[in-house]
N, C-alpha and C positions, 0 to 999 in steps of 0.2 A: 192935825199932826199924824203922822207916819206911824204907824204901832210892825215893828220888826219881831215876830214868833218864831225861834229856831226846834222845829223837832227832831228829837234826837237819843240816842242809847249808844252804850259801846256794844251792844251786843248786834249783830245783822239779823235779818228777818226775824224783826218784835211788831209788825204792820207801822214803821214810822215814814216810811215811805207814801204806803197808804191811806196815813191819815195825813202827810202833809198835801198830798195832788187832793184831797176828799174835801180837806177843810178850805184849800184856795180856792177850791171849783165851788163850793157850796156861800165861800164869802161873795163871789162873781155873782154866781148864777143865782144864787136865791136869798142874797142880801144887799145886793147890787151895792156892794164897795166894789171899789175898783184895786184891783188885787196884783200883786206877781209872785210870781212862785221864782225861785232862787235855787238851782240844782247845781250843787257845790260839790256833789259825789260823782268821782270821773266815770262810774259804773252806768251813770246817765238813767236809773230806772224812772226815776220822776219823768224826766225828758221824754221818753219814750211812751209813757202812759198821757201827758199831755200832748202830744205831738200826734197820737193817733188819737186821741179825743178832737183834737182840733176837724181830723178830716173826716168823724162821726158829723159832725156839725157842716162842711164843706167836701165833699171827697174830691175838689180837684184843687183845691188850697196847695200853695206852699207850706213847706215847714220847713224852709231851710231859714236861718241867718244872716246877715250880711257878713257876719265873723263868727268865730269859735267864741267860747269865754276865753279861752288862753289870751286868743289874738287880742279879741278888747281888752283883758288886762293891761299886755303889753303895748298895746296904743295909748291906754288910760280916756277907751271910748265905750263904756259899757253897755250904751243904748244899742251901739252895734249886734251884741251877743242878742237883740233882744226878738222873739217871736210874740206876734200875736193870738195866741188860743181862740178865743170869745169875747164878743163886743157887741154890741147893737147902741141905740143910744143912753140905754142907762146903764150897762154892765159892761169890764172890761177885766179881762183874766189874760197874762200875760205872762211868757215863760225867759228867763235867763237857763238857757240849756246847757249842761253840760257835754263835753265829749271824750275820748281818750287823751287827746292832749292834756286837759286839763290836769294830768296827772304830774306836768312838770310844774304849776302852780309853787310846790313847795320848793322844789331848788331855783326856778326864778327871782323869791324875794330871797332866798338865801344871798345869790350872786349880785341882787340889787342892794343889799342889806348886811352886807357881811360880818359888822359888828355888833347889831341890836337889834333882839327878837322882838321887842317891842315895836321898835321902828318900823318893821314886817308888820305888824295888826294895826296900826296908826297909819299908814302908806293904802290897807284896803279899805279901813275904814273909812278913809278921807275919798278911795275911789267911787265909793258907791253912794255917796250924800247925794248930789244931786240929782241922781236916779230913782232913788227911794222917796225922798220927798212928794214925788207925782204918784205916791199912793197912798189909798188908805192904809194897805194891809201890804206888809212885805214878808211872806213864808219860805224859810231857809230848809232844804235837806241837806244833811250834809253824810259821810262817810259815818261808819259805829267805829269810830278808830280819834286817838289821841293824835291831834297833829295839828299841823297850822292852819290846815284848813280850819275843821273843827275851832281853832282860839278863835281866829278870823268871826268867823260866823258868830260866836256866843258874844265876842267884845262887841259886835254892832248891835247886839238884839236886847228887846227889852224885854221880852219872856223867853223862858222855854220851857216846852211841853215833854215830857218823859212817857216813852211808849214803852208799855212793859208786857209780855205774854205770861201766860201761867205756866212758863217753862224756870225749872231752875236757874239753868243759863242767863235766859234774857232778867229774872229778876237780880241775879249778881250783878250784872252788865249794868243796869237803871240803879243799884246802890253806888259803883263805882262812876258813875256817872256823876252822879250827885254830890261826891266825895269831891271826883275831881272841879266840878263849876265852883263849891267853896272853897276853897284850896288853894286851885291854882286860880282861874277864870276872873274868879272874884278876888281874894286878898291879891296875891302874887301880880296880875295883867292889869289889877285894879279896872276892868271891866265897869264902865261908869255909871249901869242901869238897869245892869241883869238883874231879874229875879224868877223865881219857879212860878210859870202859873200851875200846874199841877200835875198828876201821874193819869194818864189814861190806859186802863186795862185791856188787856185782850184776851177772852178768854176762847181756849182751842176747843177744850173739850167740858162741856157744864154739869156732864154725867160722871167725869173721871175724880175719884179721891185726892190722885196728887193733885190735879190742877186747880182742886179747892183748897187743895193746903199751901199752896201756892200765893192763891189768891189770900187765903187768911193773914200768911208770913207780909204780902205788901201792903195787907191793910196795919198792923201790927208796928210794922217798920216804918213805914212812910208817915201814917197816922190820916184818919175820916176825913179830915179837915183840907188834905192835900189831894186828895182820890176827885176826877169826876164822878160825877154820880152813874152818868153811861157807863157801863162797858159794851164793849163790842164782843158781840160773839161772830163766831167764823162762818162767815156767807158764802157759798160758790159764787156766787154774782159777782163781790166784791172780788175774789183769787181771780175772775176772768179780767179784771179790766186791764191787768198785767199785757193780756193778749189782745184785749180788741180798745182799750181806753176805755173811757169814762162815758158808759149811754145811759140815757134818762128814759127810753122807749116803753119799756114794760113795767108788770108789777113788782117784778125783783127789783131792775132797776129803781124806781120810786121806794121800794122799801131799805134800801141801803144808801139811799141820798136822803132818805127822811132818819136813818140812823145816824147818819153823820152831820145832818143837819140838828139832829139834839147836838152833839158833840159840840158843834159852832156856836149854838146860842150856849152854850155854857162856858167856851171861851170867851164870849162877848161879855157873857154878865162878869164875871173875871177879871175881865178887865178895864173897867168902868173907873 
């Protein structure tokens, strides 16, 4: 069975980007499910960090598509939108990329859809079934923004993971977050499967007062039981793969894919 994980915050840069490319790269490469990462934010950063991870591994690789995601939307062919990252014969890590297009996503179901928002989240959901079934593991980025993307994505998924920094902001952002998947996602969209696997921290600064009061206020609020036990603290390794993708080469490398390889096995236990 398919297990769908959407990561996500309203707030932007809380690392959810970074832990959804860390955690699909680490289910491929060092759990060998067979995985696809799902980049639903027109902003394309997922995209771009797996896309140039792909040509750490080949540097004369394609990375293009046979289509946009727009365009497979609109064809209703989404294998199209689909890149190969990483494969050998037991691991396969695969990317549904976003691009600028994608940014009409919401007014195309509007004009396909023009009297029921539901209709809109039941029309994607039904696009994506037979795509996701050929994996284990299907990991959603989406925008930190309330929209249909965002319903989209939480109606298909049967967890989500809350990324939160020990920043003010970003912890309002993960409260409102929260508010809104019971609220709206789940009563309201009656979303048929969501539930919280739990809140993963990020911490910026492990020396700083706020950022421990910070941290107290999401242990507090959120409550032990909902926290992984990981936090991440702030790696340069990890800030570069923004720039060069995801490499395994050195000893920073191995110590930030063994950091997010804790994160993964504790997804996994999770959700057992």
């Amino acid at each position: 069975m398919t297990t769908v994980l959407t990561v996500g915050n309203l707030k932007g840069g809380t690392g959810k980007t970074t832990t959804a490319t860390q955690v699909a790269f680490n289910l491929a490469y060092t759990k060998h499910y067979k995985t696809l990462l799902v980049d639903l934010d027109p902003q394309s950063n997922s995209s771009t960090i797996l896309l140039k991870t792909k040509l750490n591994f080949d540097s004369k690789a394609s990375t293009r598509a046979k289509a946009s995601l727009m365009k497979a939307v609109q064809d209703e062919a989404l294998s199209e939108a689909k890149i190969s990252i990483y494969s050998n014969l037991i691991d396969q890590l695969d990317l549904l990329a976003s691009s600028a297009d994608f940014y009409n996503f919401p007014r195309y179901l509007e004009e396909k859809f023009p009297n029921s928002y539901e209709d809109r989240i039941h029309y994607f959901a039904k696009l994506t079934q037979d795509l996701f079934n050929q994996y284990d593991f299907v990991i959603i980025d989406t925008p930190p923004t309330v929209s249909i993307i965002t319903d989209c994505s939480l109606y298909i998924s049967h967890w989500v993971l809350i990324t939160v920094q020990t920043q003010q902001q970003s912890y309002e952002g993960a409260l409102t977050y929260l508010q809104y998947l019971q609220n709206t996602v789940i009563n309201k969209l009656k979303a048929p499967r969501l539930d919280l696997l739990g809140i993963l921290r990020v911490m910026l600064d492990k020396g700083s007062s706020l950022d421990q009061a910070v941290m107290d206020d999401i242990t507090k609020k959120f409550g032990e039981e909902n926290l992984l036990p990981t936090v991440i603290h702030a790696q340069s390794r990890i800030k570069r793969y923004g720039r060069t993708g995801i490499t395994i080469n050195g000893y920073f490398d191995k110590k930030a894919l063994n950091t997010y390889d804790q994160v993964t096995n504790e997804i996994l236990e999770r959700i057992k």
